[in-house]
FIKOLZA-1660 file (N, C-alpha, C; in steps of 0.1 Angstrom, whole numbers, plus 5000, padded with zeros to 4 digits):
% residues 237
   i   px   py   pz ch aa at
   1 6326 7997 8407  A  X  N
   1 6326 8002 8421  A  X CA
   1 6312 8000 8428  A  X  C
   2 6311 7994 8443  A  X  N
   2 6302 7993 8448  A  X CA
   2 6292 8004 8449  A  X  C
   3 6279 8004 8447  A  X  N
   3 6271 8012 8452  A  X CA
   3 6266 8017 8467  A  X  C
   4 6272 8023 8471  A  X  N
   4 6268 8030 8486  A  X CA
   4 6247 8024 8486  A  X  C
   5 6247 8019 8498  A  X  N
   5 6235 8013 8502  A  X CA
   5 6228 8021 8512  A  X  C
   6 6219 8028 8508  A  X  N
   6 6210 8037 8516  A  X CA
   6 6194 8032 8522  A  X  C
   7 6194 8032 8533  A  X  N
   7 6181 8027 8540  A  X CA
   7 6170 8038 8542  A  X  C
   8 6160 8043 8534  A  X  N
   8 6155 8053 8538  A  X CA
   8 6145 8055 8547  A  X  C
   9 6142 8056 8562  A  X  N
   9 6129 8055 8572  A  X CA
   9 6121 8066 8568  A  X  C
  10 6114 8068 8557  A  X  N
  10 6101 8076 8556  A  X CA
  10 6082 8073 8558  A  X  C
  11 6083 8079 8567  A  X  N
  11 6065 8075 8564  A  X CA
  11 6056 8082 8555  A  X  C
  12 6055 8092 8550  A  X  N
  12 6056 8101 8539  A  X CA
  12 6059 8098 8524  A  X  C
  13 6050 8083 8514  A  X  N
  13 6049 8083 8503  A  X CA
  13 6061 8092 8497  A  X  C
  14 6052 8103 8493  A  X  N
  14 6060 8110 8487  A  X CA
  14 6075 8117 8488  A  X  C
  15 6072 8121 8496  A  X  N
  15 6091 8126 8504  A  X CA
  15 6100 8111 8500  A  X  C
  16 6096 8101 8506  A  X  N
  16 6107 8089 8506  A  X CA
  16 6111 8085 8491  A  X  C
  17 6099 8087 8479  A  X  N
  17 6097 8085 8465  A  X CA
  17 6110 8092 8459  A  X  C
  18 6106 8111 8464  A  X  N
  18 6117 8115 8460  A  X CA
  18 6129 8114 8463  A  X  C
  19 6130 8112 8476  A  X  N
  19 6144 8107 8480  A  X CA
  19 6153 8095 8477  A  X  C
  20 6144 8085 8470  A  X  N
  20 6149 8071 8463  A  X CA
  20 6149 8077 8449  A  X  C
  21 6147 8086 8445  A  X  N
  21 6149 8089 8429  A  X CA
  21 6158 8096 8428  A  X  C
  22 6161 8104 8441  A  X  N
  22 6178 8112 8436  A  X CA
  22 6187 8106 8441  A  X  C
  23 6185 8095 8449  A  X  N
  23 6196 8088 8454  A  X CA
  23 6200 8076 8440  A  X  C
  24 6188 8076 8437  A  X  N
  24 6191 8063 8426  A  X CA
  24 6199 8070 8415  A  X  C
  25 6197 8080 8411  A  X  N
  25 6206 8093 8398  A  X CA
  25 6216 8095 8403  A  X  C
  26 6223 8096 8414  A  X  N
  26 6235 8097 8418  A  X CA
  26 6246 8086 8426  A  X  C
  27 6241 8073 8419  A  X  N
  27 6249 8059 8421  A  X CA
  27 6245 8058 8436  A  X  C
  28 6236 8055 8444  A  X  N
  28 6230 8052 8453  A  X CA
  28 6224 8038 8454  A  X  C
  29 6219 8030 8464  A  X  N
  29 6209 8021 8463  A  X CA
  29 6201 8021 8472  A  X  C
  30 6190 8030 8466  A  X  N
  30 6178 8028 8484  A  X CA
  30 6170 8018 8489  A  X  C
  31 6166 8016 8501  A  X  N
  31 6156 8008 8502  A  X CA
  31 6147 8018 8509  A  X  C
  32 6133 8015 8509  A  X  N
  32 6126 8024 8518  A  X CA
  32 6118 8013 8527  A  X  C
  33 6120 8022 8540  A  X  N
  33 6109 8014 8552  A  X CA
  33 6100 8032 8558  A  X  C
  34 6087 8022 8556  A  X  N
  34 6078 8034 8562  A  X CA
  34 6075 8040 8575  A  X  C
  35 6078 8026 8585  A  X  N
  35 6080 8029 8600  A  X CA
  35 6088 8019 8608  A  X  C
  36 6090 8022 8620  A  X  N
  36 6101 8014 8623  A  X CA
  36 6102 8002 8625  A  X  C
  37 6087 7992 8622  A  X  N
  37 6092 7977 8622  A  X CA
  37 6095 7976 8613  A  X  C
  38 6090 7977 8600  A  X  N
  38 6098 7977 8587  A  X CA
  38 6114 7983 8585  A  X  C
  39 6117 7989 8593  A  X  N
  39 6128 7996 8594  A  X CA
  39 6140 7982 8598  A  X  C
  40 6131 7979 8608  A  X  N
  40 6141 7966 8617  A  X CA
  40 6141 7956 8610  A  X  C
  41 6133 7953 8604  A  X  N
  41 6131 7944 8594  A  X CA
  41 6145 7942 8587  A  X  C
  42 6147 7952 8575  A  X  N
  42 6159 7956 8567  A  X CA
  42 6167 7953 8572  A  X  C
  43 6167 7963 8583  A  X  N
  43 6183 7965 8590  A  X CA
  43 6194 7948 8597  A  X  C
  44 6177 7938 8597  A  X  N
  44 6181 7926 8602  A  X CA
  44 6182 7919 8593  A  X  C
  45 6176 7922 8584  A  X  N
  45 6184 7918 8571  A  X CA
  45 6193 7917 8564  A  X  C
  46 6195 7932 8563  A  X  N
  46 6213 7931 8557  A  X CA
  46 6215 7949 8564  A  X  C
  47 6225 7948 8566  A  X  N
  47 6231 7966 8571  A  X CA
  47 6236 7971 8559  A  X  C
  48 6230 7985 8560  A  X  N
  48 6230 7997 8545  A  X CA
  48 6243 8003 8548  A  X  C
  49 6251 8008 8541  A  X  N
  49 6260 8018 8539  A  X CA
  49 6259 8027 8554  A  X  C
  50 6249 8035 8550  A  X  N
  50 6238 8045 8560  A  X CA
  50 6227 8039 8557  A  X  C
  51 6219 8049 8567  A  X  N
  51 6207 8053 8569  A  X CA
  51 6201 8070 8570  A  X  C
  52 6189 8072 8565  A  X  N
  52 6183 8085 8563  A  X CA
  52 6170 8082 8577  A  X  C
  53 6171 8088 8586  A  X  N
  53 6156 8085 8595  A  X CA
  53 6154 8090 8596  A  X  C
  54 6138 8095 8596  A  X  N
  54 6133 8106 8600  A  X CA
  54 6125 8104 8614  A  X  C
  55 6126 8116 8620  A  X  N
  55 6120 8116 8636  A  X CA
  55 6111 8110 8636  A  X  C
  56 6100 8114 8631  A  X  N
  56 6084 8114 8638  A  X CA
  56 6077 8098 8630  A  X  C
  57 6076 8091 8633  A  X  N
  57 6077 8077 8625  A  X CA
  57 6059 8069 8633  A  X  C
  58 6055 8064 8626  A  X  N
  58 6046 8057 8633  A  X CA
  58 6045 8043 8641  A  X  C
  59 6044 8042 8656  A  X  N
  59 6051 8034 8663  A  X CA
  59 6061 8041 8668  A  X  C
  60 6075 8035 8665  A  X  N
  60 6087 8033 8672  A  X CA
  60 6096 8050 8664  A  X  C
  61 6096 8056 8673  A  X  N
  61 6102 8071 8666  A  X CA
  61 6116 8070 8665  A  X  C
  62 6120 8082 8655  A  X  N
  62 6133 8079 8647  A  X CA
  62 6144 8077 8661  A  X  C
  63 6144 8088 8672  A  X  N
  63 6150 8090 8681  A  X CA
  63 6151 8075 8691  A  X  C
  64 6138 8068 8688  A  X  N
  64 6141 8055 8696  A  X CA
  64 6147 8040 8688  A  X  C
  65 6148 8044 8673  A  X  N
  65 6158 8031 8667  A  X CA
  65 6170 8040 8663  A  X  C
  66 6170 8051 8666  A  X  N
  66 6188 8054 8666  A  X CA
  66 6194 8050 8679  A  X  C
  67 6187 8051 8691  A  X  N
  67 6192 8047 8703  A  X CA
  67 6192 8032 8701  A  X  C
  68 6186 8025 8699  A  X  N
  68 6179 8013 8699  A  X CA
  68 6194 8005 8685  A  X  C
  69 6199 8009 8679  A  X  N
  69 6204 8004 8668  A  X CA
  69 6222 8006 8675  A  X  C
  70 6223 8017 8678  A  X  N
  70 6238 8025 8682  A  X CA
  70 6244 8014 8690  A  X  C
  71 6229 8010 8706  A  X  N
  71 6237 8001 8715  A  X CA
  71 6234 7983 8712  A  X  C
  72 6236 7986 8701  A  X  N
  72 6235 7971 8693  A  X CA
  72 6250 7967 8684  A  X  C
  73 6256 7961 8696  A  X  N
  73 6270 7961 8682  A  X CA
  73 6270 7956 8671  A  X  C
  74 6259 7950 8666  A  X  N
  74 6260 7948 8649  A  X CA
  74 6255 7960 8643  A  X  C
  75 6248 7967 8647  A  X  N
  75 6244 7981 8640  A  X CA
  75 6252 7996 8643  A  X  C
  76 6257 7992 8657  A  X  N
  76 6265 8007 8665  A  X CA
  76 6277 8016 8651  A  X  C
  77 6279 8011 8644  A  X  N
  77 6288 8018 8634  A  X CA
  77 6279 8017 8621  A  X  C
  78 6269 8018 8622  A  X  N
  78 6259 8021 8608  A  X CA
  78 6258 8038 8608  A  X  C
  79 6263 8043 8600  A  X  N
  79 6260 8059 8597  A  X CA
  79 6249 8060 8597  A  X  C
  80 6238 8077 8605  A  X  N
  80 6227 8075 8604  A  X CA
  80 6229 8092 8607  A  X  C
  81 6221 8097 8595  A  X  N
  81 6215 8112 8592  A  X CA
  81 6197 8111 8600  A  X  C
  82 6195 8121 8606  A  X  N
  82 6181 8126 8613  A  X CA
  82 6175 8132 8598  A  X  C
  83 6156 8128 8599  A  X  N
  83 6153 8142 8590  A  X CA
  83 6143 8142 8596  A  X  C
  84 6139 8157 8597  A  X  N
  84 6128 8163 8608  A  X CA
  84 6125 8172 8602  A  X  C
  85 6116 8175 8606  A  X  N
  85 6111 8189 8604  A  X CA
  85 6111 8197 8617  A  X  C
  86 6118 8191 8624  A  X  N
  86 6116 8197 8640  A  X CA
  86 6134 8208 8639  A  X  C
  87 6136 8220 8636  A  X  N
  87 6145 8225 8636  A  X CA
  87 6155 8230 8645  A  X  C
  88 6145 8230 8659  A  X  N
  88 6155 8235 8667  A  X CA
  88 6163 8233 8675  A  X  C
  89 6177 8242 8682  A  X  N
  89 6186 8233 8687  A  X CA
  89 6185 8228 8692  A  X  C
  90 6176 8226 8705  A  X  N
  90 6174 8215 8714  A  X CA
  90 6171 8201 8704  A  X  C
  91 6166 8203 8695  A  X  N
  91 6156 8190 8689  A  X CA
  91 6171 8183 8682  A  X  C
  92 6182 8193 8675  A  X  N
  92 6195 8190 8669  A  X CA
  92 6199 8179 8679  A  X  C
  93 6205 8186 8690  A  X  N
  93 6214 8184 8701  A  X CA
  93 6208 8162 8706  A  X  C
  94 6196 8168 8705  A  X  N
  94 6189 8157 8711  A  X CA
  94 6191 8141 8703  A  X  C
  95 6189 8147 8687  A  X  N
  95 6192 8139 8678  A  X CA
  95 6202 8133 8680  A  X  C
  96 6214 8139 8680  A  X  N
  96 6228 8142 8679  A  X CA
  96 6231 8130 8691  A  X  C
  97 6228 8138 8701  A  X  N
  97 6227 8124 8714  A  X CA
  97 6222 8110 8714  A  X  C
  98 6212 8110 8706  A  X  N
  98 6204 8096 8702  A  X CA
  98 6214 8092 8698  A  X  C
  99 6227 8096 8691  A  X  N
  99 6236 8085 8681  A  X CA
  99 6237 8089 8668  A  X  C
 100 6223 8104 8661  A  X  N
 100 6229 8105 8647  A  X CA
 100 6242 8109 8646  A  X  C
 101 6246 8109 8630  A  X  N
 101 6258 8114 8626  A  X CA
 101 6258 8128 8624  A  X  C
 102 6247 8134 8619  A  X  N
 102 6241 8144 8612  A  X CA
 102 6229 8148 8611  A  X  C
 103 6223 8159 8609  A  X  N
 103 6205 8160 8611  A  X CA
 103 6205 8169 8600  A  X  C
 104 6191 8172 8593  A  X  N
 104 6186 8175 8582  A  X CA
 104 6172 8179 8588  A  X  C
 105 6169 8194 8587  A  X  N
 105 6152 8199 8589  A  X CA
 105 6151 8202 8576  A  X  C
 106 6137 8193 8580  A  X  N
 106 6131 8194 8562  A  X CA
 106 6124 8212 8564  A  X  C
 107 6120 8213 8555  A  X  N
 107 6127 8211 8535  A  X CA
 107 6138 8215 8538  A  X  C
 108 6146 8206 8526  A  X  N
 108 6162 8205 8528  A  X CA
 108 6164 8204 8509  A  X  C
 109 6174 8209 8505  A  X  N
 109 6177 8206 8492  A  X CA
 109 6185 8190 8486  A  X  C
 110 6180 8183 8472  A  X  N
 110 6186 8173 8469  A  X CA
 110 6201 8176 8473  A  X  C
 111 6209 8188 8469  A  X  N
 111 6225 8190 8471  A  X CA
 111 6225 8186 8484  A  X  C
 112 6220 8197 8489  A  X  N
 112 6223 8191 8506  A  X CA
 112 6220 8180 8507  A  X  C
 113 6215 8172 8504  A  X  N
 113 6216 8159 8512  A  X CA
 113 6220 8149 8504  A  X  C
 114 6228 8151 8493  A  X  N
 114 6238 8138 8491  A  X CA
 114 6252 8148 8494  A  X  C
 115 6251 8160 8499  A  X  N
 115 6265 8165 8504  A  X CA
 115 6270 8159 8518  A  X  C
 116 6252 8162 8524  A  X  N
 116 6255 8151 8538  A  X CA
 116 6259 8141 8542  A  X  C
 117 6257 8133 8531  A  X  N
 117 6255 8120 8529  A  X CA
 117 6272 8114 8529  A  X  C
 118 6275 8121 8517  A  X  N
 118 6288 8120 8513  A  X CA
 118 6298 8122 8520  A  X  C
 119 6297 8134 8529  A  X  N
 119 6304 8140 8541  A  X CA
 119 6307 8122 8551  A  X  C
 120 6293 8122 8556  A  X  N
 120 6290 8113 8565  A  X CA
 120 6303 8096 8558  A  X  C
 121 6299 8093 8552  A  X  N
 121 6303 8084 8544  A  X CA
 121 6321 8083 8540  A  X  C
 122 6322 8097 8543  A  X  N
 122 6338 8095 8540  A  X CA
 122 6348 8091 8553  A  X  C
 123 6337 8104 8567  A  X  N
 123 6342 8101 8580  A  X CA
 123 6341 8088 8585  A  X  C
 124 6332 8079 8580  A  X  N
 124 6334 8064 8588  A  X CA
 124 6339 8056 8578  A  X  C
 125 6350 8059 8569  A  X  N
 125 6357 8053 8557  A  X CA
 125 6370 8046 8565  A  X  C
 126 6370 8036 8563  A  X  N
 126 6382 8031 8574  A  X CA
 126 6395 8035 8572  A  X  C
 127 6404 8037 8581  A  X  N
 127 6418 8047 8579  A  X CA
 127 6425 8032 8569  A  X  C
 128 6433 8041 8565  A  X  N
 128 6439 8031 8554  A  X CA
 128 6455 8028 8563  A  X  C
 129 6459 8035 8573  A  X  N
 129 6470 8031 8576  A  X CA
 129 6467 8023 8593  A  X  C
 130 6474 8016 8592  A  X  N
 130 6472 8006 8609  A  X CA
 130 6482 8017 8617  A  X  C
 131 6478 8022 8628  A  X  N
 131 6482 8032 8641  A  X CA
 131 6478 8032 8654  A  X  C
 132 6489 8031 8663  A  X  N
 132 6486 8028 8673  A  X CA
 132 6490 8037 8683  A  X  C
 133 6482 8043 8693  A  X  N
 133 6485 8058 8699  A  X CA
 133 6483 8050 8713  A  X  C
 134 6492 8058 8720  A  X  N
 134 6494 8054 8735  A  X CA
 134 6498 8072 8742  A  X  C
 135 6488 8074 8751  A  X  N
 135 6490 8091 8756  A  X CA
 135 6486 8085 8770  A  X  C
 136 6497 8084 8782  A  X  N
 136 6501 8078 8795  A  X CA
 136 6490 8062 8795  A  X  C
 137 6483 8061 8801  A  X  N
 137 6471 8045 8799  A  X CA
 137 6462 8048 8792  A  X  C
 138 6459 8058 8781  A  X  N
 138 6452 8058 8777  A  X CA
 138 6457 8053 8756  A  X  C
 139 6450 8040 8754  A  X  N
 139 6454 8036 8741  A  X CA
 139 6441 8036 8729  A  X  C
 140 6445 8039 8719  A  X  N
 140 6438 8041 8707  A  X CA
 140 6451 8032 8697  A  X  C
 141 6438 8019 8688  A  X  N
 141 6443 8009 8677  A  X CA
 141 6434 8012 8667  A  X  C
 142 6440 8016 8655  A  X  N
 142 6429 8019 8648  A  X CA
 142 6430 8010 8635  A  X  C
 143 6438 7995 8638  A  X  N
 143 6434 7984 8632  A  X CA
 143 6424 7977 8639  A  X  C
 144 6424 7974 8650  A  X  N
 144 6409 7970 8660  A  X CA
 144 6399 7979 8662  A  X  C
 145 6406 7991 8659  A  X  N
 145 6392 8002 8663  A  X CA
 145 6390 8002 8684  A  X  C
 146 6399 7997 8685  A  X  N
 146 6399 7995 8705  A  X CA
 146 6405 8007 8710  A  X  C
 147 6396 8010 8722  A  X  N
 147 6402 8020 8729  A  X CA
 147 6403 8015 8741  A  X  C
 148 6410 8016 8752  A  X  N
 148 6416 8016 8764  A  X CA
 148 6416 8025 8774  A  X  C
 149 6417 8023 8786  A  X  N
 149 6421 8033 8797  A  X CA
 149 6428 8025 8809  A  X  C
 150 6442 8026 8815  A  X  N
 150 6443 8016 8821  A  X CA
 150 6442 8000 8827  A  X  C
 151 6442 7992 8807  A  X  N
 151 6437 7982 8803  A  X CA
 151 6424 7979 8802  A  X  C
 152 6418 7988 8806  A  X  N
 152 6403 7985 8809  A  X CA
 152 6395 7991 8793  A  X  C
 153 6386 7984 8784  A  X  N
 153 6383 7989 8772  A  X CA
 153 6373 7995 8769  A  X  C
 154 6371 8006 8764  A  X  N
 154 6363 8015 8765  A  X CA
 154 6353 8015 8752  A  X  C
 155 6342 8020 8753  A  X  N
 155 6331 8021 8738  A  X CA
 155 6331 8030 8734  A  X  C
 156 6331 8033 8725  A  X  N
 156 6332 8048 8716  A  X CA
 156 6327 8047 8703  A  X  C
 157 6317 8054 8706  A  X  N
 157 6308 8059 8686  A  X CA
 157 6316 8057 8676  A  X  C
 158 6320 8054 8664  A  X  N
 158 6328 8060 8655  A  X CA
 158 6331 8076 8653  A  X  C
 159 6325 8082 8655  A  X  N
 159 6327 8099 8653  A  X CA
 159 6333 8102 8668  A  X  C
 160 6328 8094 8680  A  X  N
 160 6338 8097 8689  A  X CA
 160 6353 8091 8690  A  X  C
 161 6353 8081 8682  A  X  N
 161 6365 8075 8678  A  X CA
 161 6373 8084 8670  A  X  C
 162 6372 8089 8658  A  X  N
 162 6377 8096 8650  A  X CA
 162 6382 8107 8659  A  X  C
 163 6372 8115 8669  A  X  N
 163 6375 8126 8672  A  X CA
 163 6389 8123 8685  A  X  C
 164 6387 8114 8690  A  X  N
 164 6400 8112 8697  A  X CA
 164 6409 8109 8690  A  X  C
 165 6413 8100 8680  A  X  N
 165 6422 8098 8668  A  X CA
 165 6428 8113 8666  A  X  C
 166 6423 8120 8664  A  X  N
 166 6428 8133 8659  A  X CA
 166 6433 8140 8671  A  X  C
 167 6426 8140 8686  A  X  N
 167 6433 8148 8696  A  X CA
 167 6441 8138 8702  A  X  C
 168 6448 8131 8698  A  X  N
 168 6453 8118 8703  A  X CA
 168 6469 8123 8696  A  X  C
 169 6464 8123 8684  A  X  N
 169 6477 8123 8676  A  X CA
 169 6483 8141 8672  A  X  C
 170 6476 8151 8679  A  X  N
 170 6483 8159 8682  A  X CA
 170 6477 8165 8698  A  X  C
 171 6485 8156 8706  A  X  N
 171 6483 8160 8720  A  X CA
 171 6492 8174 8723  A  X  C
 172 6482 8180 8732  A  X  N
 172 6488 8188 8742  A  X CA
 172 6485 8204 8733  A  X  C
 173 6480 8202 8723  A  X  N
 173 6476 8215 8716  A  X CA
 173 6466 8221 8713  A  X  C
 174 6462 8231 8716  A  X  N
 174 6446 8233 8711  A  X CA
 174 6441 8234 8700  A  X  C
 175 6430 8229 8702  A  X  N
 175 6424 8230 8686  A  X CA
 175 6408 8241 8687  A  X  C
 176 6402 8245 8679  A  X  N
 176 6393 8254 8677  A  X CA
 176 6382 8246 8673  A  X  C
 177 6372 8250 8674  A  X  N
 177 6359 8239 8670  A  X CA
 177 6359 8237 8656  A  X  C
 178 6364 8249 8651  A  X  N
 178 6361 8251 8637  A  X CA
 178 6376 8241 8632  A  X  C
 179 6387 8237 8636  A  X  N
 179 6398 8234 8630  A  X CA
 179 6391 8215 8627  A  X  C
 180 6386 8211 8646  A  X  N
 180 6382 8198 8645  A  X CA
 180 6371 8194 8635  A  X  C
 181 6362 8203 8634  A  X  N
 181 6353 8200 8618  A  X CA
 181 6363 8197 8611  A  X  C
 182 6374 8207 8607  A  X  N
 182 6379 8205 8593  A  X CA
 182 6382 8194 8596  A  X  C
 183 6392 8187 8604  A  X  N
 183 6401 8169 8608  A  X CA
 183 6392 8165 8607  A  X  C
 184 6381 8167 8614  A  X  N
 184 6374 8154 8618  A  X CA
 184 6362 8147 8609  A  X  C
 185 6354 8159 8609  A  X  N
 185 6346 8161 8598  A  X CA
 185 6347 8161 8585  A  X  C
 186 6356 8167 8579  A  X  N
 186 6362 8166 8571  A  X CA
 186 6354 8180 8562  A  X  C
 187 6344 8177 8554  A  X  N
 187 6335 8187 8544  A  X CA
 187 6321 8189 8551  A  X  C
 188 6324 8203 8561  A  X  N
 188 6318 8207 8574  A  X CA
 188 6308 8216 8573  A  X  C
 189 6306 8218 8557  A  X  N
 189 6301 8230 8551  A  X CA
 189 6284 8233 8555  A  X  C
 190 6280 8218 8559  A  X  N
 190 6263 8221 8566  A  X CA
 190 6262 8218 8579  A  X  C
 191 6278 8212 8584  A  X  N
 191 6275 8209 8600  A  X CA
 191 6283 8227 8610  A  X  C
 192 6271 8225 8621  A  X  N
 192 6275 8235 8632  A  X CA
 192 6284 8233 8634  A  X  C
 193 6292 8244 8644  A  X  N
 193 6299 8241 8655  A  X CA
 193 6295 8235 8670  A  X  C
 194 6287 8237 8669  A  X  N
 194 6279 8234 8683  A  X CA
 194 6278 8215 8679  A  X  C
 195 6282 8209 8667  A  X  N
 195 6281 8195 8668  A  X CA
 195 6295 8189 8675  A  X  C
 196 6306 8200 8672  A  X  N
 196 6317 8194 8683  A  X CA
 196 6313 8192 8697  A  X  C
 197 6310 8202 8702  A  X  N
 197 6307 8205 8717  A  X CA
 197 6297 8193 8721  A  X  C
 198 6288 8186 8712  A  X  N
 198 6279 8176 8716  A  X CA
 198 6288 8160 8717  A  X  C
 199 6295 8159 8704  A  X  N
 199 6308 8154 8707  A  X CA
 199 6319 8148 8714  A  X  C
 200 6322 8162 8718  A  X  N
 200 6332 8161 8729  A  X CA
 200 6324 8154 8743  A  X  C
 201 6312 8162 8742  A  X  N
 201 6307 8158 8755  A  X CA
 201 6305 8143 8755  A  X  C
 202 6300 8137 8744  A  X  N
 202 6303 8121 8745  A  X CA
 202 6312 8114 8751  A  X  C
 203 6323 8120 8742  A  X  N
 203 6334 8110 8743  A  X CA
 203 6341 8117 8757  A  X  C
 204 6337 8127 8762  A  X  N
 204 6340 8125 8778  A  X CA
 204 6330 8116 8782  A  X  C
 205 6321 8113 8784  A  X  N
 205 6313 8102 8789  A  X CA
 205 6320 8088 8788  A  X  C
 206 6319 8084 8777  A  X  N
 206 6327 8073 8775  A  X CA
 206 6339 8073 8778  A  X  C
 207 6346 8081 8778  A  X  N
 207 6366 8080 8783  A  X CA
 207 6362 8079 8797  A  X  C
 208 6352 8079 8809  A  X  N
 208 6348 8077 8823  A  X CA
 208 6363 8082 8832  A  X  C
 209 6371 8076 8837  A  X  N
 209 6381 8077 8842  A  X CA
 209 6390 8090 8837  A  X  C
 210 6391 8087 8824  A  X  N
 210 6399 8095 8818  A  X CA
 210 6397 8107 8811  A  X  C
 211 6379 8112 8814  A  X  N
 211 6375 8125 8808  A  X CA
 211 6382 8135 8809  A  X  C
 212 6389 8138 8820  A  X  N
 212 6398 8149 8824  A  X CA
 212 6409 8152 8813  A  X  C
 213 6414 8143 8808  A  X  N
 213 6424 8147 8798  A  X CA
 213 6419 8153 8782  A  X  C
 214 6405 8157 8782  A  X  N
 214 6400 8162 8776  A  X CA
 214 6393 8175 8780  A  X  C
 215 6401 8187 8781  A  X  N
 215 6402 8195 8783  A  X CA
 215 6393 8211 8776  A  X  C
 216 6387 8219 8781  A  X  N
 216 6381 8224 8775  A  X CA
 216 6389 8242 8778  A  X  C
 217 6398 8243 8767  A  X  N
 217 6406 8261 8771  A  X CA
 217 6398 8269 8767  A  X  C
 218 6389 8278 8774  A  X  N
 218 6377 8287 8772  A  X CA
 218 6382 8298 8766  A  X  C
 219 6377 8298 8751  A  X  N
 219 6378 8308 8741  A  X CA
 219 6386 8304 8729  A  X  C
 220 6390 8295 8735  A  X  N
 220 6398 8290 8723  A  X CA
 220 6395 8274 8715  A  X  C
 221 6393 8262 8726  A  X  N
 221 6390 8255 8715  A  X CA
 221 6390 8239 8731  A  X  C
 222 6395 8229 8724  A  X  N
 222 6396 8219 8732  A  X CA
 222 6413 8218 8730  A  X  C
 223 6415 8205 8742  A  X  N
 223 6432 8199 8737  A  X CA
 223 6431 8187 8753  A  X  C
 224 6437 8177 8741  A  X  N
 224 6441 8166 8749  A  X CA
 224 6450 8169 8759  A  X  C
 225 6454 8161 8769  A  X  N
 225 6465 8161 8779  A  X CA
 225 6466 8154 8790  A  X  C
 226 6477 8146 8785  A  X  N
 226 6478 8134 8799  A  X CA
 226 6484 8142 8810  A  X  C
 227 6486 8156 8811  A  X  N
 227 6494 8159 8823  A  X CA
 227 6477 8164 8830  A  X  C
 228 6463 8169 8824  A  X  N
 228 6452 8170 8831  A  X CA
 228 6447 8159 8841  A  X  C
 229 6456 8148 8838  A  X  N
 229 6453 8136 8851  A  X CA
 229 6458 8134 8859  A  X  C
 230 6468 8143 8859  A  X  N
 230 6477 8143 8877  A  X CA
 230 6466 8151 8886  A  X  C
 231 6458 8155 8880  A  X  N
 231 6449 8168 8892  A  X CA
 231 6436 8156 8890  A  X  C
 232 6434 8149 8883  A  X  N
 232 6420 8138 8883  A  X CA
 232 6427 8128 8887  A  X  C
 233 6434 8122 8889  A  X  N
 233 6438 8110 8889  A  X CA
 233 6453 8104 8899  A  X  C
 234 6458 8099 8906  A  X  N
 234 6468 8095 8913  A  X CA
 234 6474 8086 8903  A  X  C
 235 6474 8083 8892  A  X  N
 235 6477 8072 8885  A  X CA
 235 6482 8082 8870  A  X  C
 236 6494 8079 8868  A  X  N
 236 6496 8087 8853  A  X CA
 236 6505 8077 8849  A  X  C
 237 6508 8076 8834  A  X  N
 237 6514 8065 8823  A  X CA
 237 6527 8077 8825  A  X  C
% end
């Protein structure tokens, strides 16, 4: 079985040392880059499994090659965990928006972060069944991975892909932040709820036309619905 390939962006000797020694004990393969031309270096080299970045980098900061990698479609579906020491939720949220999958304020435990890791790694595992969802003009292929709106093709993160996959395929019902970790996320056990809500807000950005059908029922949770486009939209499937 292949070894999951891990890119680790540490400037920090030691921190990166340790982190290529427990990644390597637990069937891992790291590479380490200290800042982020070395980083780009790798990455143009060959694409890792993931990636581990940490914020504060000398030069080019972690927050500017997660943006910098995401709108690059040979890199945009590379999994990519934040590690900071910067803890707070603004600093999360922000991360989160750059494009990570997941964030990590140091000190952080080895468990936790091959739990992260593994978490991350399962969610961008490709679906094993070919499915194709149609909710009025809005289409999801998840043999192409294409999304649509009125023929028109839309971009979507992988995690914002999954997360429509899932309100796609049970339209018209609410779900709870905590239900969509479980779908979406899958093993949710170190991520917030507040990473849905960052989320959702994406993938309304990108669905443009069709954000309306992503609905937000206050107190309860989110839910798809092509009937929220008769009040946005003159045009329904």
């Amino acid at each position: 079985m292949k070894q999951p390939s891990v890119l680790v962006v540490e400037d920090e000797p030691a921190i990166a040392e340790l982190i290529a020694v427990n990644l390597r004990h637990n069937g891992f393969r790291p590479t380490l880059a200290m800042d982020g031309d070395s980083a780009q270096r790798e990455i143009d080299a060959m694409l890792p499994d993931l990636v581990l970045l940490d914020w504060m980098l000398p030069g080019a900061s972690g927050l500017t090659l997660a943006r910098r990698w995401r709108s690059d479609p040979r890199t945009k579906a590379v999994p990519i965990i934040m590690l900071t020491a910067r803890g707070d939720e603004a600093d999360r949220v922000a991360g989160l928006d750059a494009g990570a999958d997941d964030y990590m304020a140091k000190p952080f435990s080895t468990k936790e972060m091959l739990a992260r890791i593994r978490a991350v790694l399962r969610r961008r595992a490709p679906e094993q069944s070919t499915v194709t969802l149609e909710i009025g003009q809005l289409k999801l292929d998840t043999a192409t991975h294409r999304v649509s709106y009125a023929d028109q093709s839309l971009k979507l993160g992988p995690t914002e892909f999954k997360l429509l996959q899932y309100l796609m395929s049970h339209a018209e019902r609410v779900h709870s932040r905590g239900q969509l970790l479980d779908k979406v996320w899958g093993d949710h056990v170190f991520i917030e709820e507040r990473t849905v809500d960052v989320h959702i807000k994406r993938l309304r950005e990108a669905l443009g036309d069709a954000a309306a059908m992503v609905e937000t029922v206050r107190g309860a949770g989110y839910r798809l619905s092509a009937q929220a486009m008769s009040t946005a939209s003159p045009t329904r499937g």
